[in-house]
Backbone as CSV, one residue per row, in Angstrom:
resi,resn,N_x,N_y,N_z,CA_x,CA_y,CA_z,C_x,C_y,C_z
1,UNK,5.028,-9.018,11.448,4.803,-8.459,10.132,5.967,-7.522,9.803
2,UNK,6.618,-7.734,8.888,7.418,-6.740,8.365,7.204,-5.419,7.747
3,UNK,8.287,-4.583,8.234,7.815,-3.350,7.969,8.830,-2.465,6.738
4,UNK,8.182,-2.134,5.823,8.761,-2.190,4.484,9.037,-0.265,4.627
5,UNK,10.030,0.181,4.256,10.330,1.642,3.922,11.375,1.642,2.693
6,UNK,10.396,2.262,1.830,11.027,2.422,0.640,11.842,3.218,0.387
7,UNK,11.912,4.740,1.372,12.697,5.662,1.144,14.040,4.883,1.557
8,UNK,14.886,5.694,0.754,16.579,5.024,0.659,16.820,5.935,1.846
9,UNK,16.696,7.419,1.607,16.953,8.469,2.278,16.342,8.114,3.985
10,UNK,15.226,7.840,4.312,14.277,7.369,5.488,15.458,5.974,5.971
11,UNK,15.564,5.195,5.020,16.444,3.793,5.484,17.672,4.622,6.229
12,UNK,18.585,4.910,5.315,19.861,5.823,5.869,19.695,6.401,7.135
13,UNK,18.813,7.012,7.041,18.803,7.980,8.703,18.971,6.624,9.480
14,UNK,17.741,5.865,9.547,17.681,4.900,10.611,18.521,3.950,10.642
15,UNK,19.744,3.095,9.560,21.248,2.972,9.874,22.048,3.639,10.449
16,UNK,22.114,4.368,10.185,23.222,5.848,10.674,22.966,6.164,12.046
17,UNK,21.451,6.397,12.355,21.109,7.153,13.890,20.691,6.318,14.980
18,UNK,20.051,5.074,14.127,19.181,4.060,14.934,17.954,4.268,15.344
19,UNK,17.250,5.021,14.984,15.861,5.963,15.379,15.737,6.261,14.049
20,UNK,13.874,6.327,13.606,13.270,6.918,13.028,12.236,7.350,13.726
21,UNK,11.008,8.742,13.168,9.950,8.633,13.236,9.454,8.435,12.190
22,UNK,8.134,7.358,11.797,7.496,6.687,10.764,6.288,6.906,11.128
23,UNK,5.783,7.497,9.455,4.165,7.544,9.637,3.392,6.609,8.188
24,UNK,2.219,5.935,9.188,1.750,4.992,8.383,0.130,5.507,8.484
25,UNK,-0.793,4.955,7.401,-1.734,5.375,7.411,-2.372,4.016,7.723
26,UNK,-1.661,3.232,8.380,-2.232,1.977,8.794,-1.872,1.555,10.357
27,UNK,-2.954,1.185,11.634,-2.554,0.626,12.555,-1.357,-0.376,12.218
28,UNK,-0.686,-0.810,13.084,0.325,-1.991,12.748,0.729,-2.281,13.948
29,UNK,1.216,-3.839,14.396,1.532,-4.118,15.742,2.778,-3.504,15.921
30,UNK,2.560,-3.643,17.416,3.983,-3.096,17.800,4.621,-4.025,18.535
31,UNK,5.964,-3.791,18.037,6.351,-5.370,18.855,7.925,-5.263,17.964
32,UNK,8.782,-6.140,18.023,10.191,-6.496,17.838,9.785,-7.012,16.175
33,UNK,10.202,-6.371,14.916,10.192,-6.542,13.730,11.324,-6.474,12.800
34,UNK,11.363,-6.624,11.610,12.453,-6.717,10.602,11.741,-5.461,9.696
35,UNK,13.175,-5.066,9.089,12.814,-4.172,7.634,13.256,-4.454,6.539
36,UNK,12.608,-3.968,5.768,13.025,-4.349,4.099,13.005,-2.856,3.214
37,UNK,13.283,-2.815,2.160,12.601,-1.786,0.999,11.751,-2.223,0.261
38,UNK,11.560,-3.160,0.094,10.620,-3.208,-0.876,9.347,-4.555,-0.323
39,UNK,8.501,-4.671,-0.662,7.572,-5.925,-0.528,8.286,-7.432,-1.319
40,UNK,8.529,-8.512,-0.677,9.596,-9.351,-1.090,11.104,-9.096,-0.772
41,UNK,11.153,-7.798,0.063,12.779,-7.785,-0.090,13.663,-8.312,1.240
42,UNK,14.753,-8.036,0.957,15.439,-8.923,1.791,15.425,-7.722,3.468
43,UNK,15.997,-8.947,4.549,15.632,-8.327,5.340,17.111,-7.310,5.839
44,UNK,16.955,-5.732,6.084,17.797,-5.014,6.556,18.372,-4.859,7.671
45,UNK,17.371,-4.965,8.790,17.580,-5.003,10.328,16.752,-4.769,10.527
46,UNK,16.791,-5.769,12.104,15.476,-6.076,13.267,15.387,-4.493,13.955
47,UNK,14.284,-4.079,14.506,13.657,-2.835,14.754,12.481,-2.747,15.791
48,UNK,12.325,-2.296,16.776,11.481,-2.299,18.130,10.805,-1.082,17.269
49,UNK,9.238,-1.637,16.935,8.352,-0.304,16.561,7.366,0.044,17.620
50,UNK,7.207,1.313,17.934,6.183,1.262,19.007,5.689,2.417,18.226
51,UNK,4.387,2.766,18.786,3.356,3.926,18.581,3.198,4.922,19.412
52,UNK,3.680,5.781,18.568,4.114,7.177,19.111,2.984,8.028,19.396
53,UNK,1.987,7.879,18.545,0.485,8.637,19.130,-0.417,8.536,17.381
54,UNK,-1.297,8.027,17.624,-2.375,8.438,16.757,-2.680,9.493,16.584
55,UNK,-2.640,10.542,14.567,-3.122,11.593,14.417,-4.439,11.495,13.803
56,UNK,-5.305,12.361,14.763,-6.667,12.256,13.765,-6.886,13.881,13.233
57,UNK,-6.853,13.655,11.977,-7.174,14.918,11.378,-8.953,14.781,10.599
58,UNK,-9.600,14.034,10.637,-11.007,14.307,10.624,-11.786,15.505,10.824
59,UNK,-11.433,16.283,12.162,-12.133,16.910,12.076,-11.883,18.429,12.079
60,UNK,-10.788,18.253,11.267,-9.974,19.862,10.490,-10.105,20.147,8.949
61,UNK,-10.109,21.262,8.571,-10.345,21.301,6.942,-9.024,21.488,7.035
62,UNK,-8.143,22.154,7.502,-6.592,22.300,6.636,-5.345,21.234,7.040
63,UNK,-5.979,19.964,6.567,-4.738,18.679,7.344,-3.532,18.841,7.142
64,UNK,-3.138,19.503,5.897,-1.798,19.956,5.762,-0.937,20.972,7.299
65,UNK,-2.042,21.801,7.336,-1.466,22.256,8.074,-1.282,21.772,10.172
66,UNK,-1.667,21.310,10.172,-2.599,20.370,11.582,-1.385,19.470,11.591
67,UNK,-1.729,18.536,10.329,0.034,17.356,10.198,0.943,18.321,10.665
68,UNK,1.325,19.305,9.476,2.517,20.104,10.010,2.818,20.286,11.424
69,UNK,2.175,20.901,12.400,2.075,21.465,13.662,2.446,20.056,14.421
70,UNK,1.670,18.328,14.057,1.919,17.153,14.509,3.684,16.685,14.097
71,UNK,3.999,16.694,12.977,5.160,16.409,12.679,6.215,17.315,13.263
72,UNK,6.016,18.449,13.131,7.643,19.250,13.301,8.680,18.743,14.702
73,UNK,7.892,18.288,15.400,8.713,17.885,16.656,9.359,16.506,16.385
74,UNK,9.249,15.892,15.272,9.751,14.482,15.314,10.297,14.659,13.582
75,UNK,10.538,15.734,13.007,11.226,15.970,11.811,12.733,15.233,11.629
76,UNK,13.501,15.721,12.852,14.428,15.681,13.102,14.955,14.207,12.951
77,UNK,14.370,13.398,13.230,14.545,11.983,12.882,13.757,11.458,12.226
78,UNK,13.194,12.158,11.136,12.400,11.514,10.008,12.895,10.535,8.918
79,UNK,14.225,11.150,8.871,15.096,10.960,7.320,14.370,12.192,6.173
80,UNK,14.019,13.098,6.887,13.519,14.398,5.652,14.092,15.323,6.092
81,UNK,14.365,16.314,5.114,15.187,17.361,5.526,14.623,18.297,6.243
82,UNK,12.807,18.534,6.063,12.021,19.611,6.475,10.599,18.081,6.535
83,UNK,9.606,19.331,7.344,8.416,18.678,7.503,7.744,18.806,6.516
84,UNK,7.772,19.654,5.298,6.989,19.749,3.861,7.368,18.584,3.154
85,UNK,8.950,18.405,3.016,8.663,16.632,2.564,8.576,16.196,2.698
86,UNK,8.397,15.805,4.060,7.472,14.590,5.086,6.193,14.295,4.409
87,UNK,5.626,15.592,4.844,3.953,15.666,4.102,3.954,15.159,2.833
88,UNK,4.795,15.661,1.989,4.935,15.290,0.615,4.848,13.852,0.192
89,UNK,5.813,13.015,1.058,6.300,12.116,1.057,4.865,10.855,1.516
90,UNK,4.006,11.435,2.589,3.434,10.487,2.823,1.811,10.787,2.054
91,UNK,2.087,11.924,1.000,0.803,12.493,0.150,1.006,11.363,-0.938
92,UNK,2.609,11.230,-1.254,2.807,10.523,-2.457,2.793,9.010,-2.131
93,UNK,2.389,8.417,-1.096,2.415,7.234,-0.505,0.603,6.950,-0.364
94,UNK,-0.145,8.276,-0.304,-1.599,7.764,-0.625,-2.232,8.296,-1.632
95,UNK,-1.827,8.339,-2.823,-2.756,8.911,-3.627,-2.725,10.074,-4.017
96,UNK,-1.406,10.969,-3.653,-1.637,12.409,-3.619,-2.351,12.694,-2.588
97,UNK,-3.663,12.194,-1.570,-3.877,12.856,-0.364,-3.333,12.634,0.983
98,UNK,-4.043,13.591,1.895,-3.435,13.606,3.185,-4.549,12.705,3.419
99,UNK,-4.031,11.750,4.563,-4.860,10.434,4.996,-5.524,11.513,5.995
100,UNK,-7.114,11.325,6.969,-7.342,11.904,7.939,-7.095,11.514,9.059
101,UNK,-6.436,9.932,8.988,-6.260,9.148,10.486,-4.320,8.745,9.559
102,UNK,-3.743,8.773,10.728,-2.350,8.173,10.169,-1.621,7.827,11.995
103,UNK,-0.751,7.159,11.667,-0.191,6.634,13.173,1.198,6.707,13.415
104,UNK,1.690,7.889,13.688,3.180,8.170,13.940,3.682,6.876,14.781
105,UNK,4.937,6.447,14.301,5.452,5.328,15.002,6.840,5.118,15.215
106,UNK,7.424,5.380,16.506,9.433,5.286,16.552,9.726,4.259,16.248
107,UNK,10.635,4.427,15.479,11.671,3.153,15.107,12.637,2.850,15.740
108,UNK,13.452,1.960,16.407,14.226,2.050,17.060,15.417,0.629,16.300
109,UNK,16.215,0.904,15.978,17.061,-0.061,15.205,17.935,-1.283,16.591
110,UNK,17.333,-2.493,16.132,18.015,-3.421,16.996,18.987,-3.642,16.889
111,UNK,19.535,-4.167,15.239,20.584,-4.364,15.046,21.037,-3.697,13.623
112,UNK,22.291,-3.375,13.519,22.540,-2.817,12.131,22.954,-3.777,10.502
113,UNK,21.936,-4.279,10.055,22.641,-5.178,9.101,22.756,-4.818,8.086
114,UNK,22.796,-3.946,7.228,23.551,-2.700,6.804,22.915,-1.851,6.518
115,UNK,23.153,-0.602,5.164,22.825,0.392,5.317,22.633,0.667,3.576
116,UNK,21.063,0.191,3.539,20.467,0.178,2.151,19.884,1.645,1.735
């Protein structure tokens, strides 16, 4: 299954560095995959995704802040400049909310086929 990242900024890091950390509010296999930007789009480069750890925020009232404390250690290779637009970023990816289950996942770039 292909794994689609729309951020230009998120793409870039992971050309440039070869590593992302990616958070999805969806299980997804892990296994040797392709990327795209968009749904239909062409493919960017093959990518080893594995699962970095399941966050469950269920049973916290302040998920903002809980994410925060989960993200800051893997900021650094987000493609975000800070962990507030991380959050931001994956608020504006559901609805404006914070998901209560989401699944941090490394990216690891196989090959570089360019840099969308």
């Amino acid at each position: 299954m292909v794994l689609i990242i729309p951020s230009r900024k998120v793409r870039n890091h992971l050309t440039s560095e070869n590593i992302i950390y990616f958070v999805s509010d969806k299980k997804r296999n892990e296994d040797e995959d392709w990327i795209t930007d968009k749904f239909g789009g062409k493919k960017i480069a093959d990518a080893n995704i594995e699962l970095e750890r399941k966050i469950d925020l269920s049973t916290h009232k302040n998920l903002e802040a809980i994410l925060y404390m989960w993200l800051k250690t893997y900021v650094e290779h987000s493609g975000f400049e800070n962990t507030y637009q991380w959050i931001g970023d994956i608020k504006k990816s559901n609805d404006g909310e914070t998901p209560e289950e989401l699944y941090l996942y490394e990216i690891i770039l196989s090959n570089n086929a360019s840099s969308t």
